[in-house]
C-alpha positions in Angstrom: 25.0 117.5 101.6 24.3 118.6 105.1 23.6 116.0 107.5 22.8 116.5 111.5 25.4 114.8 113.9 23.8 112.5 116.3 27.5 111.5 118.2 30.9 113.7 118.4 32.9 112.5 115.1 36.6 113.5 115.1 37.7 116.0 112.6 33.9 117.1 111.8 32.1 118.0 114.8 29.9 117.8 117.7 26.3 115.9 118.2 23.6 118.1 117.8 25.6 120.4 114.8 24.5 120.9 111.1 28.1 119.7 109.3 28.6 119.9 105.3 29.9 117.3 103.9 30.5 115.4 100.8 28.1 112.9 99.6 29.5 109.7 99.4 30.8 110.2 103.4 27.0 111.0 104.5 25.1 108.4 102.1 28.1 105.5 103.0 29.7 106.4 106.4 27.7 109.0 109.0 24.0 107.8 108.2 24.9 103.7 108.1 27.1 104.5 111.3 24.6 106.0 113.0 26.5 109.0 113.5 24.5 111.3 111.7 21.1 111.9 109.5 19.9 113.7 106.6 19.0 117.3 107.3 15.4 117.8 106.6 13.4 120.6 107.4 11.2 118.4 109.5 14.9 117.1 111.2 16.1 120.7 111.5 12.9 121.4 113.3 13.3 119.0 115.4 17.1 119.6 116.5 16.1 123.1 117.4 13.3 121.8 119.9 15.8 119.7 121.4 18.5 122.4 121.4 16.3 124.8 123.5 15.6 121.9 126.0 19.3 121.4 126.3 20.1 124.6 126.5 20.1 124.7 130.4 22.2 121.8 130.7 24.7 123.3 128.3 25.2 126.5 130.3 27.2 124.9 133.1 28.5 123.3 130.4 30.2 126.6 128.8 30.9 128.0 132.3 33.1 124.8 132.7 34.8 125.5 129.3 35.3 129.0 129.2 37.7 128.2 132.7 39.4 126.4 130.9 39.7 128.7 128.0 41.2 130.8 130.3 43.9 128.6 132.2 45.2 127.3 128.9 46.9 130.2 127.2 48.1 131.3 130.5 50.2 127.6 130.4 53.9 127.6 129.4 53.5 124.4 127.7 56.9 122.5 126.6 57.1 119.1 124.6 60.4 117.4 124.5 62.0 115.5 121.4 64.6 113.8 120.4 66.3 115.8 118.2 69.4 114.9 114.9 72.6 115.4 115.6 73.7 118.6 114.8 70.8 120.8 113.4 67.0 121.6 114.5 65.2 118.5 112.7 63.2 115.7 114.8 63.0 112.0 114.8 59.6 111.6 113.6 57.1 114.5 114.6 55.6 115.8 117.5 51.6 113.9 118.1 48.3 114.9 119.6 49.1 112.3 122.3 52.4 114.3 122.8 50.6 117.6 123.4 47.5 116.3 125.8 49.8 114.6 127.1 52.1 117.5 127.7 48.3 119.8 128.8 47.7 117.3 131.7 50.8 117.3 133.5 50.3 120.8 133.8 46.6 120.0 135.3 44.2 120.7 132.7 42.4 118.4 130.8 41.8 118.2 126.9 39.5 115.7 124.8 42.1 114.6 122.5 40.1 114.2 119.4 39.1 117.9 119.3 42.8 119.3 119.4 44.4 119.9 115.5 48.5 120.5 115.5 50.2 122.0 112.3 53.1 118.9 111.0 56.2 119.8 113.7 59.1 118.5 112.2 61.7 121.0 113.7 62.5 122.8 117.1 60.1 126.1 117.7 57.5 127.6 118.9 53.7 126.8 117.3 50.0 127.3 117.7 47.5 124.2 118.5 43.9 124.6 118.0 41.8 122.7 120.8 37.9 122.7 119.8 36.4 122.7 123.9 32.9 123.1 122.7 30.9 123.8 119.8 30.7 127.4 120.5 34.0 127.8 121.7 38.1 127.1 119.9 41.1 128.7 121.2 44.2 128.9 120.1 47.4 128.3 122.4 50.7 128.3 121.5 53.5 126.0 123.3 57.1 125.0 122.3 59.0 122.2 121.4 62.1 121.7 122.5 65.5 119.1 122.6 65.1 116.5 124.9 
């Protein structure tokens, strides 16, 4: 089922954007919610009229993003954990809070809900993708270390 998003949803995608999902979510969660509707022809139509109207707006928009596209991967970004005795494993994992968190002491900000971590359980170095707009992901790497 293809349904139009009408607000952000976490995990799915941006307002304005044509999203493929199953169903039962569309019929009993996006369209009572609000956040989304059925993807007619006569609904597509209308999304691309008010995707060319918005499309002036959304240029600052992407100039805004695509900075910080390029200050993040140049960002030696370090999250500290409490670590086992002995060995490489963490109390607990390493969370999206953790990370943003981690992004804006270093003076960029990061909408949280668009930012998708592998499951850290040990010391190391891994990738995080951040989501900054619907046109544009990037992926930046940062480490984890021992507190």
């Amino acid at each position: 089922m293809e349904i139009i998003l009408k607000k952000d949803v976490e995990k799915l995608g941006f307002s304005n954007e044509i999203v493929t999902v199953k169903n039962g979510y569309g019929r009993n969660f996006l369209i009572p919610q609000g956040l989304g509707v059925l993807a007619t022809e006569s609904a597509r139509k209308i999304l691309a009229e008010n995707l060319k109207q918005q499309a002036k707006k959304e240029e600052a928009e992407i100039t805004a993003v695509n900075k910080i596209a390029e200050a993040l991967p140049k960002l030696e970004i370090v999250i500290k954990a409490q670590v086992a005795e002995g060995g490489n494993k963490l109390f607990g994992s390493v969370k999206n809070s953790q990370f943003i968190e981690a992004i804006a002491a270093l003076g960029v900000e990061v909408n949280g809900k668009f930012v998708k971590l592998p499951k850290i359980k040990e010391l190391g170095t891994y990738d995080a993708e951040i989501r900054l707009h619907r046109s544009k992901s990037i992926n930046v790497s940062f480490k984890v270390i021992a507190k």
